[in-house]
C-alpha positions as CSV (number, residue, x, y, z in Angstrom):
1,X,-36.1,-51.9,15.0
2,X,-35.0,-50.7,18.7
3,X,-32.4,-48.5,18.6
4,X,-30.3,-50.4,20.8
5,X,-27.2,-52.3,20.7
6,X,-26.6,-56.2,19.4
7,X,-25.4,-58.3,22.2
8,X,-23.7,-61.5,22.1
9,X,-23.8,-64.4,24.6
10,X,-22.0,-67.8,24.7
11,X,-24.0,-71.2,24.6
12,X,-27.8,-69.9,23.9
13,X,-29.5,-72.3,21.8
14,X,-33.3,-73.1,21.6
15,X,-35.5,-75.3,19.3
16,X,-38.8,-74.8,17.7
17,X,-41.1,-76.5,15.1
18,X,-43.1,-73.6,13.8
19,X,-43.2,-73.4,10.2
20,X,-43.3,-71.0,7.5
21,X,-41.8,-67.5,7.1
22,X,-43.1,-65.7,10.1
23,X,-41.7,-65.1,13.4
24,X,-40.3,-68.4,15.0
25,X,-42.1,-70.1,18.6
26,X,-39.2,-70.5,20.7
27,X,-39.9,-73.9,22.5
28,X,-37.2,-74.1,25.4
29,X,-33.4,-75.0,25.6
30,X,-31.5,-77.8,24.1
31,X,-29.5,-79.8,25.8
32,X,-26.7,-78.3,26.7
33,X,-27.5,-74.8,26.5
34,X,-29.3,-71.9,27.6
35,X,-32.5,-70.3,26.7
36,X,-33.0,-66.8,25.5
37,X,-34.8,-65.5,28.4
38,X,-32.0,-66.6,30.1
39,X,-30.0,-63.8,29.0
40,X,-31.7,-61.1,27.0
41,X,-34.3,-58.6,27.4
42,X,-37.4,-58.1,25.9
43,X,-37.0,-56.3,22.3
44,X,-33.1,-57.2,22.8
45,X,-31.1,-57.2,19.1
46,X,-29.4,-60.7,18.5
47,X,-27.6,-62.2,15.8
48,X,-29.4,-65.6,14.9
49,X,-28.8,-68.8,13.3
50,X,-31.7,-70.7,11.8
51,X,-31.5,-74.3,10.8
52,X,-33.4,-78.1,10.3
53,X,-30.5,-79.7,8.8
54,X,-31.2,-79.4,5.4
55,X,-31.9,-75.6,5.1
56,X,-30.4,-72.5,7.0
57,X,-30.8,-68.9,7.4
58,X,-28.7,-66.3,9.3
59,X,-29.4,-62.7,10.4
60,X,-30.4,-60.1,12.8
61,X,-33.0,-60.9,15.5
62,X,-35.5,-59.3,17.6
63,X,-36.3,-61.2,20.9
64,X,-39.7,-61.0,22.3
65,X,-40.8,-62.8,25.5
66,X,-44.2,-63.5,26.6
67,X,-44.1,-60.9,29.6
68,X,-45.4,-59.0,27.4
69,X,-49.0,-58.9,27.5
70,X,-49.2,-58.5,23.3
71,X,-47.7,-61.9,22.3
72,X,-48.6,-65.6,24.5
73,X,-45.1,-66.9,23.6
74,X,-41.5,-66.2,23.4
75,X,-40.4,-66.0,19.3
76,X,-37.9,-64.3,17.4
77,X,-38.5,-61.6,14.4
78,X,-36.3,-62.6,12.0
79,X,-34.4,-60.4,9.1
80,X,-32.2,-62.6,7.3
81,X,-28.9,-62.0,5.2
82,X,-27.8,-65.1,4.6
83,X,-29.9,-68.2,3.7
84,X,-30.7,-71.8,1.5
85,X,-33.8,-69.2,-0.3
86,X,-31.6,-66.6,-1.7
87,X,-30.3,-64.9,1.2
88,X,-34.5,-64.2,2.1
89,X,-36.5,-66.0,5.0
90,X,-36.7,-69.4,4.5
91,X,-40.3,-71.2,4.7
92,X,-39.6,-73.5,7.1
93,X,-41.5,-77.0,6.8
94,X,-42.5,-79.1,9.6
95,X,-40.0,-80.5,11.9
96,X,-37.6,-79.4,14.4
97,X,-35.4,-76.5,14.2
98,X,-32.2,-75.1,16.3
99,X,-32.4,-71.3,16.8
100,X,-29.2,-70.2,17.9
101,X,-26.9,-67.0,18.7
102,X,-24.1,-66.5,16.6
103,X,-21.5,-64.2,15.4
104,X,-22.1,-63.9,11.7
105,X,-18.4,-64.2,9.7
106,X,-19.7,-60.7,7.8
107,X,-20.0,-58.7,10.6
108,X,-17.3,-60.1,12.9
109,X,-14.2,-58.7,13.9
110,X,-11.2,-59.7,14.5
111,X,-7.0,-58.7,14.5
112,X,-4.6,-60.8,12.9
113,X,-1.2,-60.2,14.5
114,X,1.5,-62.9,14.8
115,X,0.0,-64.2,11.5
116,X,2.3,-62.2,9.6
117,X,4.5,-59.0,9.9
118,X,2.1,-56.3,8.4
119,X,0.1,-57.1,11.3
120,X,0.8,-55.5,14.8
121,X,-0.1,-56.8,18.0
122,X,-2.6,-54.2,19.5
123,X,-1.2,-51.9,22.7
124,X,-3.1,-49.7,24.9
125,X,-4.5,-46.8,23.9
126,X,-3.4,-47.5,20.5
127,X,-5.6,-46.9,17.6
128,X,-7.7,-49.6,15.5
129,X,-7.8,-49.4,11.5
130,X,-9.7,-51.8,9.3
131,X,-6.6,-53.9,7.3
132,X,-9.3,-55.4,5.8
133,X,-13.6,-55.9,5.9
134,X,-13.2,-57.8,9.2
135,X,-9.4,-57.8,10.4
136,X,-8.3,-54.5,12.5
137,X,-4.9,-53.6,12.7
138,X,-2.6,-51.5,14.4
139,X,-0.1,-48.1,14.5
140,X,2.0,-47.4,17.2
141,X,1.9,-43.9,15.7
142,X,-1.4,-42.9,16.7
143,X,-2.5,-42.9,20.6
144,X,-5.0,-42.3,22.5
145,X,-4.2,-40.2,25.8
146,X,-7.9,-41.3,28.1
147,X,-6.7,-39.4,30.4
148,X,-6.8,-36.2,28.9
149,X,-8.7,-37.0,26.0
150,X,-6.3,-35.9,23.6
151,X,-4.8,-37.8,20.3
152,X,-1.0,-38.0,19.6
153,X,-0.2,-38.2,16.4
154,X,3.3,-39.2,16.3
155,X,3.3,-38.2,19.7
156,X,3.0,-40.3,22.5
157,X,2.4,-37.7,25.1
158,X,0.2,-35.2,23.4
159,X,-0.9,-31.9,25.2
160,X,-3.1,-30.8,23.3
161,X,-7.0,-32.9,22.0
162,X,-5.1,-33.4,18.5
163,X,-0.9,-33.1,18.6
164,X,1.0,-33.9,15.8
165,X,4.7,-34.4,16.5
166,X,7.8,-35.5,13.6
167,X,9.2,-32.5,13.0
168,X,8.2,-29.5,10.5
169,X,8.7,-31.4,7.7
170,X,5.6,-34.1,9.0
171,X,3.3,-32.3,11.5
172,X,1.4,-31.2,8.7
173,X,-2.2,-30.8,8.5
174,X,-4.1,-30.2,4.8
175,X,-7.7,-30.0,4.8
176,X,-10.1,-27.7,2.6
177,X,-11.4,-26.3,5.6
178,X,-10.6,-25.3,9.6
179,X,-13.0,-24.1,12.1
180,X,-11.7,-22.9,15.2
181,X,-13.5,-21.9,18.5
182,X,-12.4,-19.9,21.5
183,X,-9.1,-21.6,21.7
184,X,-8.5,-20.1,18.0
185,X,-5.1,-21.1,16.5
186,X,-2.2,-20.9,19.0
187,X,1.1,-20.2,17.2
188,X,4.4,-21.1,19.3
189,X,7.7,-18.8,20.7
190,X,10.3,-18.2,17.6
191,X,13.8,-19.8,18.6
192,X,16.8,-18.4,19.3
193,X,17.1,-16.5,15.7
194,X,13.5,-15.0,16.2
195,X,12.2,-12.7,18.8
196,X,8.5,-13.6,18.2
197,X,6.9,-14.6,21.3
198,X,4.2,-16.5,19.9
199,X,0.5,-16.4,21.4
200,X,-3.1,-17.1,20.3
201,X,-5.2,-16.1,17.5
202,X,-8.9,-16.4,17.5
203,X,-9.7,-14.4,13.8
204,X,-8.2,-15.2,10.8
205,X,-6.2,-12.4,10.8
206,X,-4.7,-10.2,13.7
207,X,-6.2,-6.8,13.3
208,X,-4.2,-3.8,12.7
209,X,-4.2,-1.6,15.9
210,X,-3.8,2.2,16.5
211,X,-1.9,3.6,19.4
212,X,-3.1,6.1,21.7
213,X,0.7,6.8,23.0
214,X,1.9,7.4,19.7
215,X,-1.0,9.2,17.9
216,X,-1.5,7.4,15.4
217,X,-5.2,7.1,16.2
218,X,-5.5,11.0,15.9
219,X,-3.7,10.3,12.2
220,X,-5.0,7.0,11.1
221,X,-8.3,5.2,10.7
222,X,-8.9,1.2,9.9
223,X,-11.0,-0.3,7.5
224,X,-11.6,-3.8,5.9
225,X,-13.3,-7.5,7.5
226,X,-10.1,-6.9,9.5
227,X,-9.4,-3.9,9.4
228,X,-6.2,-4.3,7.0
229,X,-7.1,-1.3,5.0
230,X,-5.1,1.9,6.7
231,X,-6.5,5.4,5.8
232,X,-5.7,8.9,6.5
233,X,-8.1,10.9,8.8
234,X,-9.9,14.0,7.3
235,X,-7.9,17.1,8.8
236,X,-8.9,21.0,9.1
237,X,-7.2,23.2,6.4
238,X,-3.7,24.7,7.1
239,X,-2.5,21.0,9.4
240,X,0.6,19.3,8.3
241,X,1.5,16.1,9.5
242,X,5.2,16.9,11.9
243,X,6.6,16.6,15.0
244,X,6.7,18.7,17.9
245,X,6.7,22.7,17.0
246,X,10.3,24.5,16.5
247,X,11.4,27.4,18.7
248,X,12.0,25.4,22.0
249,X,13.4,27.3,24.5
250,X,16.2,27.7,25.9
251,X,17.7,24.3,24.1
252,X,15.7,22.8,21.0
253,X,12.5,20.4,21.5
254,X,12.8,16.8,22.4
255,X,11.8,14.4,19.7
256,X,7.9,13.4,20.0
257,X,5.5,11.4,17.9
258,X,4.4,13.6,15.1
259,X,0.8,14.4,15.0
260,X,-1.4,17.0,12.4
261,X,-1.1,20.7,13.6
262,X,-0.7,24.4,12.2
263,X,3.0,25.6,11.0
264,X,4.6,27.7,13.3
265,X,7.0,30.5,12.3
266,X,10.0,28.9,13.8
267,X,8.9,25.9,11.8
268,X,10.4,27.6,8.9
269,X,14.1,27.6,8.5
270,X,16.4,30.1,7.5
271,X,16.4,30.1,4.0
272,X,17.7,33.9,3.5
273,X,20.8,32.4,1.1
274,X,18.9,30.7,-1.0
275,X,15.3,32.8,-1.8
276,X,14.5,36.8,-2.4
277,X,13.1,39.4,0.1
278,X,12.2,43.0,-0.7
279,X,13.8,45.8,1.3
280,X,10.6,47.8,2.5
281,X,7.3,48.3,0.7
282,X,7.0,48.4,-3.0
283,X,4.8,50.6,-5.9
284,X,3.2,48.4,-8.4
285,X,4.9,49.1,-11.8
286,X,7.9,50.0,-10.3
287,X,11.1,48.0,-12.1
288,X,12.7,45.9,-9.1
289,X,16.4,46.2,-8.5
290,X,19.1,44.5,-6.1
291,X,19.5,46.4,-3.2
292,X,22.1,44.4,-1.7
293,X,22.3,40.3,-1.6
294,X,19.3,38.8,-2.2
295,X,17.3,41.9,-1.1
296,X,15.3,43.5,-3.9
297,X,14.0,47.0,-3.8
298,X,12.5,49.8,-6.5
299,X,12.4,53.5,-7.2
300,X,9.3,55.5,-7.8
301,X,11.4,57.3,-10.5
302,X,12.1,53.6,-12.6
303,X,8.9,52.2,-13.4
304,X,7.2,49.9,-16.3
305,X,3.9,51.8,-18.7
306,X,2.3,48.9,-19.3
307,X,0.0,51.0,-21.5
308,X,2.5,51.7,-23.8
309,X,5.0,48.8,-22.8
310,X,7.5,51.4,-22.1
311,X,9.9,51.9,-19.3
312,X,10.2,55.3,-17.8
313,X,13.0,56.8,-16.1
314,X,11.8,60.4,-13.7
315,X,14.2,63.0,-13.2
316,X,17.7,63.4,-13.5
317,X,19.7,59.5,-13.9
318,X,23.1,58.3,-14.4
319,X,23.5,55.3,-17.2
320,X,26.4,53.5,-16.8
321,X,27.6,50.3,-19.4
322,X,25.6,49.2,-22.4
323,X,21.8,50.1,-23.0
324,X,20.4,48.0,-26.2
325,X,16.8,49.0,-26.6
326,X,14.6,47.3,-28.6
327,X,12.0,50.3,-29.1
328,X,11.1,53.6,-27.8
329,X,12.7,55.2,-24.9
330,X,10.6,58.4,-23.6
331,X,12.7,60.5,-20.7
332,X,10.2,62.6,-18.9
333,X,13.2,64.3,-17.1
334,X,16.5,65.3,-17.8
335,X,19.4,63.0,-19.0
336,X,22.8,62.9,-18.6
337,X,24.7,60.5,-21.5
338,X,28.7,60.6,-20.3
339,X,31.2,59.0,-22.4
340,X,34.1,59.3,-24.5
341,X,31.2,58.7,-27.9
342,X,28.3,58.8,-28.7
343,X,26.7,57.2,-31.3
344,X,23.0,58.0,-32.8
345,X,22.2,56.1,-36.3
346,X,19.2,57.8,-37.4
347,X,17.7,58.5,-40.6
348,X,16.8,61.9,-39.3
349,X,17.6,63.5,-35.8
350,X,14.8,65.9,-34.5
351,X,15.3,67.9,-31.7
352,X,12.6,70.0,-29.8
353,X,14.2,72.6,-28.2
354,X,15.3,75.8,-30.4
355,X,18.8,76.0,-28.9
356,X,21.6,73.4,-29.2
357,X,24.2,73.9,-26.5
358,X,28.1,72.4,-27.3
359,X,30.4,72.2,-24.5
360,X,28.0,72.6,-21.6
361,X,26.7,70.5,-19.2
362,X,22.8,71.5,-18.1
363,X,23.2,75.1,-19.6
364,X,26.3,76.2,-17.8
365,X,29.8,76.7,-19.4
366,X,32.7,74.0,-19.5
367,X,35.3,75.1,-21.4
368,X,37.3,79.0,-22.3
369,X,37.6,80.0,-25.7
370,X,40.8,78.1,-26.4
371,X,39.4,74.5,-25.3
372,X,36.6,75.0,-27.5
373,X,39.0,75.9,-30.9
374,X,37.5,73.9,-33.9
375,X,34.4,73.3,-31.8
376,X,31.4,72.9,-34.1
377,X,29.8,70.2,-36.3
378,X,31.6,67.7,-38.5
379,X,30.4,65.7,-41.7
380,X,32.3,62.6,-42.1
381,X,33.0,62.3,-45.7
382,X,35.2,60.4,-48.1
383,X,34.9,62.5,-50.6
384,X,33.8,61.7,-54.1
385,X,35.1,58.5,-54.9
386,X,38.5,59.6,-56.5
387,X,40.0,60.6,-53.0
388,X,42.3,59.0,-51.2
389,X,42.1,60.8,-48.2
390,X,39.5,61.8,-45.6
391,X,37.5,64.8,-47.0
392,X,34.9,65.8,-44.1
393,X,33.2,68.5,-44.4
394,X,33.3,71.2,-41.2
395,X,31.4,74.2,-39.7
396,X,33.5,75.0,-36.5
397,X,34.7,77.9,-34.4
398,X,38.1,79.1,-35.0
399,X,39.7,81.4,-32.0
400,X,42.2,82.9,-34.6
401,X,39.7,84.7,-35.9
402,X,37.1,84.1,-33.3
403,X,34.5,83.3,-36.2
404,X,32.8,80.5,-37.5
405,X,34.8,78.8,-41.0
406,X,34.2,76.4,-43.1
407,X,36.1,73.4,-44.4
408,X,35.4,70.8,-46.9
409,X,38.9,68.6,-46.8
410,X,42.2,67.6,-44.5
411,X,43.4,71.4,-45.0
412,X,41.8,74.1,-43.5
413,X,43.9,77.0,-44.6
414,X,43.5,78.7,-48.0
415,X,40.9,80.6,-49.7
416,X,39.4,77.3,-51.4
417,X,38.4,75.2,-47.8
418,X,37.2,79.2,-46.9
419,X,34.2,79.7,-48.4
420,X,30.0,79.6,-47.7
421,X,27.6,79.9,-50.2
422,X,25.0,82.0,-50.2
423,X,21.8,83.0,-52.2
424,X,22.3,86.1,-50.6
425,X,23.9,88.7,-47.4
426,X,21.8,91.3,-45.9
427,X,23.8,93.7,-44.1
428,X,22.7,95.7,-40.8
């Protein structure tokens, strides 16, 4: 069939006695009406109306007229939906027939208001919904601006080709899809509690940005469909990530975006109170010791044998305090031991030298014959068991005889406390 339009027209009625189920001889007006070339086209779409008084068919038409060099009559195609022969053509006998246009009751269309009150009177530019198959109704609600072209949805002066109005609560659209063009989505100015100026968005996201005023495009890089992913930059060895460098002269930097760049030495505070320095060079081995606060220094003449795991002490060096030594102690040089006593618990003492020197300090005399009376060595004993005093036993120099004696107890007169063995005296 054509692709045009079905068109309606008042008081067109013609008859016709051709029989059977094929296309119908149109014969001329009845009385009373008009014909069909009167009005329509050739190949115009009609609905028809078919009947001999005892059978009837209705339907959609095609009008052909005899201009056309094809056909040597006017006649109508017929394609029923309604009829006496099952809602098919009917096979006309002989006899007259009226071929009519009408407006079939399936397809027609019609509103309903003042009927009752679910059914609104139609306004301008309001919009048509079917209330039922054939009866359109009407909501004030939805409008059509022709204007502008534009759709108010609760909104009778829309600015926009769809605007919804009602309020947050209803200006809400659902579907399981959007598209958006060039215009993208436009999102409105906050109110009075929100500083957000609103503007237009044409992806589905805004893209993060990096600032060239700031640096952070020297910093940062962007990745993602929208670049939501933020990442470091690769940076050469010895950067950190700080602000401007320290050491400003004469008054101290103003504050700038910070950026990746080598540590200065002013960078680094003063942290003399709280970490070590040496005082000049040092030896490895040397043992380190405080020079002053927080200074360390060492002496070539204190230093640490690994070899042996031994610490060694060069030349001539003054101990003062307590000394607790787990192991060996080897003096290369001369030492000096000062003290009231001094204690050696040994087994066996051995000494090196062939002379042993009392009351002398690095071979020179101390003391005159009187201070060292009773100078010699002492055996701490308590005797045999049965005593009840101190019973030492001494070799010592006496200045009242100015020789050596010997004393095995508290008194150290009489012949008894007197006396040295011998195996034997060679005189000279």
């Amino acid at each position: 069939m054509p692709s045009n339009i079905i068109i309606l027209s008042d008081r067109i009625k013609e008859l016709s006695n051709t029989t059977g189920t094929g296309n119908l001889q149109l014969e001329g007006a009845a009385t009373g009406f008009s014909s069909f070339g009167s009005f329509y086209e050739h190949n115009a779409l009609i609905y028809y109306a078919i009947t001999d008084g005892v059978r009837y068919e209705v339907g959609s038409g095609q009008y052909l007229d005899e201009s056309d060099p094809s056909i040597t009559y006017n006649q109508l195609v017929r394609f029923p939906f309604k009829s006496t022969s099952s809602d098919g053509l009917v096979n006309f006998p002989d006899g007259v027939k009226e071929i009519y246009v009408t407006y079939p009751a399936a397809f027609s269309v019609y509103t309903a208001s003042g009927l009752e009150s679910t059914y609104n009177k139609p306004a301008a530019s309001g919009f048509a919904f079917w209330e039922t198959s054939n009866i359109l109704n009407y909501d004030p609600s939805i409008i059509w601006d022709s204007t502008n072209n534009r759709i108010g949805i609760e909104n009778t002066a829309p600015a926009y080709a769809i605007d919804v109005g009602g309020g947050p609560n209803k200006a809400i659209i659902r579907a399981s899809g959007l598209i958006t063009g060039a215009s993208g989505v436009i999102f409105p100015s906050g109110n009075t509690t929100s500083a957000y100026i609103g503007g237009t968005q044409l992806e589905h996201f805004l893209r993060n940005e990096l600032s060239t005023k700031t640096g952070t495009d020297d910093v940062f890089q962007l990745s993602g469909i929208v670049e939501e992913t933020l990442c470091f930059k690769k940076q050469p060895k010895g950067y950190v990530l700080a602000g401007p460098p320290s050491g400003c002269t004469p008054t101290a930097c103003s504050p700038a975006y910070p950026s990746f760049r080598f540590l200065t030495y002013d960078d680094i505070p003063d942290l003399s109170n709280v970490y070590v320095t040496r005082n000049g060079t040092t030896t490895k081995g040397n043992v380190a010791f405080w020079a002053e606060d927080n200074v360390l220094t060492d002496d070539d003449d204190l230093y640490w044998e690994s070899t042996f795991n031994h610490l060694r002490v060069r030349g001539s060096e003054t101990l003062t305090g307590d000394l607790t030594v787990g192991g060996n102690i080897s003096v290369s040089g001369d030492m000096d031991i000062m003290g009231d006593v001094t204690y050696i618990d040994s087994s066996t003492v051995t000494i090196w030298d062939k002379h042993l020197e009392l009351a002398s300090m690095s071979g020179n005399a101390v003391y005159t014959d009187s201070l060292v009376d009773t100078a010699g060595i002492i055996i701490k004993s308590s005797g045999d068991g049965t005593e009840v005093t101190v019973s030492d036993k001494k070799w010592v120099w006496k200045e009242t005889c100015n020789a050596w004696t010997s004393f095995d107890g508290e008194n150290e007169s009489g012949p008894m406390h007197a006396k040295v063995d011998v195996s034997g005296i060679v005189a000279g």
